[in-house]
N, C-alpha and C positions, 0 to 999 in steps of 0.2 A: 134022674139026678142031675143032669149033664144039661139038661134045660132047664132047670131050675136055677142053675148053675148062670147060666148065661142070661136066662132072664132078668134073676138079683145083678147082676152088673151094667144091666139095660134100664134098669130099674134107679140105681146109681146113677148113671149118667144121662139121663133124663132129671134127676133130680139136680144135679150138678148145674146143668146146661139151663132148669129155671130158675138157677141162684144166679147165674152171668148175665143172662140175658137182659134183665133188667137194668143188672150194672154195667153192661154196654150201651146200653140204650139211653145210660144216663148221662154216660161220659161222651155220648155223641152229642145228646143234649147240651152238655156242657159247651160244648166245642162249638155245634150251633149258636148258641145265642153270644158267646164270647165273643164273635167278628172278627175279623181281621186283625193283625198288631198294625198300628199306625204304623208309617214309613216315613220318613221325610219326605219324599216324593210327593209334590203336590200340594202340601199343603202351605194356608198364609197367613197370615198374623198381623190382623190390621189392628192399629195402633191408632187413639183418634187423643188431637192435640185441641184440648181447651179454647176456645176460641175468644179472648179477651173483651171483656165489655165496655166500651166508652164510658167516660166519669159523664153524669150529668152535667150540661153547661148550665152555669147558673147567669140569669141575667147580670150585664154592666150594671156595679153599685155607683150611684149617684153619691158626689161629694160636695159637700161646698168650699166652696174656694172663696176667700176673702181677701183681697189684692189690695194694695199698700193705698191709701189716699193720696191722690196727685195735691199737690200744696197748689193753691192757683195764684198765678202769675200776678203780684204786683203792679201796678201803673209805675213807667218810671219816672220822676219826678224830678230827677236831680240835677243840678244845674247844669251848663256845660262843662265838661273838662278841659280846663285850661291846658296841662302837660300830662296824657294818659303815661302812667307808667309802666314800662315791662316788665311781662311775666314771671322772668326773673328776677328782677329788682326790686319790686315791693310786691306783697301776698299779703289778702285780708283772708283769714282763715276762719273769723268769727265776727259779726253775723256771715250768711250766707243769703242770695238773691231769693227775698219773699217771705223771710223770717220776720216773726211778729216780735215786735221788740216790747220789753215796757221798760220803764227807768228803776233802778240803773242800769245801762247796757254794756254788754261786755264784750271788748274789742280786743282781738290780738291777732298774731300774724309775725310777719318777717320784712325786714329791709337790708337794703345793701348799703354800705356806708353810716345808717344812722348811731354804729357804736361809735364814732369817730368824735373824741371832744364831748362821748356824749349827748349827741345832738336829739337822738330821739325824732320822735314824729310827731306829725299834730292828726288829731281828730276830729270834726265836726259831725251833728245832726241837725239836718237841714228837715222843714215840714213839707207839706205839702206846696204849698207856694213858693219854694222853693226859698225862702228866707232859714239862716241860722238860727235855731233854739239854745246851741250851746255847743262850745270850743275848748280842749282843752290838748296838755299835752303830755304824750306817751314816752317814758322816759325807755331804753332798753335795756334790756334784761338779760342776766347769764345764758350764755349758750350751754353749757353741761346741763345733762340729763334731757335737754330739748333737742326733737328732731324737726328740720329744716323741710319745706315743704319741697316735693320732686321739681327739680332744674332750678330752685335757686340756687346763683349767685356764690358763690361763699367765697370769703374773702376774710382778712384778720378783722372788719369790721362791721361784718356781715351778724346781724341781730336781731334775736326776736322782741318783741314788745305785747304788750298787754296794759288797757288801761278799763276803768267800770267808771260811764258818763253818767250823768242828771242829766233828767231833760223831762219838760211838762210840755206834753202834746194838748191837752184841755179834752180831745176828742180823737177816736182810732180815724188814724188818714194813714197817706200813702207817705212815706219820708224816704229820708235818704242818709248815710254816715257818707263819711269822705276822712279818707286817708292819705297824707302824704307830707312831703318835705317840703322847706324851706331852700329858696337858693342866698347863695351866701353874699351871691353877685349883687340881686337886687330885692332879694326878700319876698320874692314872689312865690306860689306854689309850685312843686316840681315832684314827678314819679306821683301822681294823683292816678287813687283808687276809689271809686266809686260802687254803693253798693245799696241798691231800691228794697228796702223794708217796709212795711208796718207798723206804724208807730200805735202804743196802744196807752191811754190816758193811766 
């Protein structure tokens, strides 16, 4: 009886021992293949920064460029100047040197003295040959609302003028206006402006 006894609890524990065993065997496995816990130790953490890519150059765009027409130089034709006038004392502001003119031509500008008595200026258009086609004269004109060209003159008799000539060229040649005063001394030209145009029939 007493080994029966001790067998059934051998019997037991044998039975016991192949229910664990496997579940030890599993829990090593476990443990096995788990690894390690990571550590900070050691480890690194690269980090990789995009590397920018160049824009495509595109070829230099071609443009056209169209630049002002140079006006070509006039022949001067104009007589001699008897009394050139200064810069600040008489200004022809219209025509301009190589402007084509046709009839009627339109002259204005500034003088020093010609509001005085109203004396005004005279204007000529000379042809090529240097003979007058026509003479006339330029009375002056309110100064309000007109601006006075840089360094003239100004004076209480200081005045612009404007006058529109006749003139029959017959055929385009090289001309000349001429602008200026009268002396009162001897009626001669004085403060003479000279200015080589175009004249065009």
């Amino acid at each position: 009886m007493m080994m029966r006894h001790v067998l059934g609890r051998w019997c037991v524990g044998l039975a016991a021992m192949a229910l664990v065993g496997p579940l030890l065997f599993l829990a090593c496995q476990d443990e096995e293949t788990a690894g390690p816990e990571p550590t900070g130790t050691g480890l690194r953490i690269v980090t990789s920064t995009p590397i920018p890519t160049a824009a495509p150059t595109l070829p230099p765009q071609l443009t056209a460029t169209t630049g002002t027409p140079i006006a070509t130089p006039v022949p001067n034709v104009c007589p001699e100047n008897p009394n050139p006038a200064q810069p600040n004392v008489m200004v022809v502001e219209e025509p301009r040197p190589s402007d084509h003119l046709t009839s009627p031509a339109h002259v204005r500008g500034w003088g020093v003295g010609i509001g005085f008595e109203s004396q005004g200026v005279h204007v000529a258009i000379y042809d090529s040959t240097g003979e007058p086609l026509k003479e006339m004269m330029g009375p002056p004109l309110p100064k309000e609302g007109r601006s006075p060209p840089p360094g003239m003159e100004m004076s209480e008799f200081t005045a612009p003028f404007a006058v529109d000539i006749a003139f029959s060229a017959g055929v385009s040649q090289p001309g000349c206006v001429r602008v200026f005063g009268i002396s009162s001394a001897d009626g001669r030209p004085v403060n003479v402006v000279q200015v080589p145009v175009l004249l065009q029939p």
